[in-house]
N, C-alpha and C positions, 0 to 999 in steps of 0.2 A: 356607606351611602352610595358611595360609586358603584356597587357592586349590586344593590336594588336598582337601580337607574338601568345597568345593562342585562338586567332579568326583567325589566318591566318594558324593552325594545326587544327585547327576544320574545319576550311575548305577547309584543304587537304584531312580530312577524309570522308568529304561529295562528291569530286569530284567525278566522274563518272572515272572508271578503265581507259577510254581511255584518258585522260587528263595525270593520272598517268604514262602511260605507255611513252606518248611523255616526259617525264622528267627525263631519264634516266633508266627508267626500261625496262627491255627484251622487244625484238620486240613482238607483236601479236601472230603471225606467233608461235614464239617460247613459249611463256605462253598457246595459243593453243595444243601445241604436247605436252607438261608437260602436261596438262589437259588429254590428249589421251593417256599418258606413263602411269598415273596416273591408271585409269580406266582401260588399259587391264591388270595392274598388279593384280588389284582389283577383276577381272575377273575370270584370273588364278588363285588366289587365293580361290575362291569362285567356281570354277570345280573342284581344287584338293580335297574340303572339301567334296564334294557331290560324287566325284569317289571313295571315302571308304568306299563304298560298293560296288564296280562295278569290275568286273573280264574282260579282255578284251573289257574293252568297253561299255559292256552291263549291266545293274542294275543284283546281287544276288537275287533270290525272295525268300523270307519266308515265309513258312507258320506259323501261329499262331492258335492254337487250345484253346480256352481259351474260360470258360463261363463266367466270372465275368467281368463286363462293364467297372472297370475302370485298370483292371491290362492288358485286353487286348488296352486299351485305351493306358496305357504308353506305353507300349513295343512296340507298334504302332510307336507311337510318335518319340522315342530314336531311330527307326531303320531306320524310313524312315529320319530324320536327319540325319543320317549316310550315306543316299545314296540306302538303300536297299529296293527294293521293297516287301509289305507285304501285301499278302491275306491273309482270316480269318476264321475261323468256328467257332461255337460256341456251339457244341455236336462234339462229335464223327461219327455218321452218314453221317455229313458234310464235317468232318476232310477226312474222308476215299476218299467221291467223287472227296475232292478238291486234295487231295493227288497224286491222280492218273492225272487230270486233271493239274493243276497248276505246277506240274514238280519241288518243290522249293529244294532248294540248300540244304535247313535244314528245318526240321520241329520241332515247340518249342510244347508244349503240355502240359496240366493240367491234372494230375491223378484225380480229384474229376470233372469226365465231366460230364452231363446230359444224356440217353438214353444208354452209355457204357461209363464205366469208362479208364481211361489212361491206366493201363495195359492190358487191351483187344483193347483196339483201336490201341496199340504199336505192339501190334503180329498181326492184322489183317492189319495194314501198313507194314510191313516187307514181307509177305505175296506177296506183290504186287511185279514181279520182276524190276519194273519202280524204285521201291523204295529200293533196295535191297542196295545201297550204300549211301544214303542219310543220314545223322545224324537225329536223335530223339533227342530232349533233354527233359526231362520232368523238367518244373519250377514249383516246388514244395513247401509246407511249410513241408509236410515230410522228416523230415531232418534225425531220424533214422539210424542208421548202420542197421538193418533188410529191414525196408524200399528203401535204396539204393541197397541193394542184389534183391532185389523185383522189382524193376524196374527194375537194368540191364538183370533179367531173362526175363522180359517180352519182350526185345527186344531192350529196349532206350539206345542209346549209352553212355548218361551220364543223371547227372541233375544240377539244379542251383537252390539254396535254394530260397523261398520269404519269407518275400520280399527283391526283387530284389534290388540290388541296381543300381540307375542310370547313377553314375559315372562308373559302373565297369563292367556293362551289355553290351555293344558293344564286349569291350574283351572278355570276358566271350562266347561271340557267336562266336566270331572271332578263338576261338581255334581251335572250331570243325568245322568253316569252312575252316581252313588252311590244316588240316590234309586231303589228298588224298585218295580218292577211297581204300578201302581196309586194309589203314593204320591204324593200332590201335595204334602206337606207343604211343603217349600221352593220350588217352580220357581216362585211367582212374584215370591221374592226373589231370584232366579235371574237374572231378566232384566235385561240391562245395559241394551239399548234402550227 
């Protein structure tokens, strides 16, 4: 008897869904719109996570100045999960054209660049009145107290020590892009380095 009993639940579990459904389970109809309820929740959820980086609508673009293949590789990576769109240079010479050209929200940058280094490619971006309200941030291993006088003279709004860390890098970007044209109020508790 026992042994019908667990051949007749194995072969409840082999039935085909629509056999199930005529046996007291939800209509079709309704286990279809759960399926549908299901997936646009799925949805929105999966737009809000991609609109944190997006300002009205439209993706924030970053620029990334960075010569090293795999620190611009991460930052890459971490931003555009976030939602933000990121162009790249990889000198200074590049930094400046894409600068002018790419229009981004925020420009990240490595002081140790190839052809000009981050504190002349930081005055020679300020330079540009396109760029005049744009944040700089220099991502630096120059962590220094001299070293951070040194860059904010040359121009960068703030900087972020490396290495970076992954968990804490969105934020960290997100200061200086919350802060307003003009606003200094916060960027110089902004600076990690």
């Amino acid at each position: 008897m026992e042994k019908r009993a667990r051949e007749k639940a194995g072969d409840k579990a082999k039935k085909p869904a629509i056999d199930i459904v005529r046996k007291g389970a939800p209509e079709p109809w309704a286990v279809r719109l759960e399926s549908e309820a299901r997936r646009h929740r799925e949805s929105l959820l999966q737009r809000s996570r991609r609109s944190a980086g997006k300002a009205n609508g439209m993706k924030k673009r970053i620029l990334i100045i960075e010569d090293n293949e795999h620190n611009l590789y991460l930052m890459t990576v971490i931003l555009q999960k976030k939602g933000y769109e990121v162009v790249s240079a990889r000198d200074g010479r590049q930094g400046i054209a894409l600068g002018g050209q790419a229009k981004p929200a925020l420009i990240l940058l490595d002081i140790q660049l190839p052809i000009m280094d981050g504190y002349s490619l930081s005055r020679e971006l300020r330079e540009n009145p396109a760029l005049a309200d744009v944040p700089i941030v220099a991502v630096t291993s120059y962590a220094m107290a001299g070293n951070r006088q040194q860059i904010l003279a040359a121009g960068c709004t703030g900087c972020i020590e490396k290495p970076i860390n992954p968990d804490t890098f969105v934020a960290e970007i997100e200061r200086y892009l919350s802060n307003r044209p003009g606003d200094e109020r916060d960027y110089e508790h902004n600076s990690d380095c």
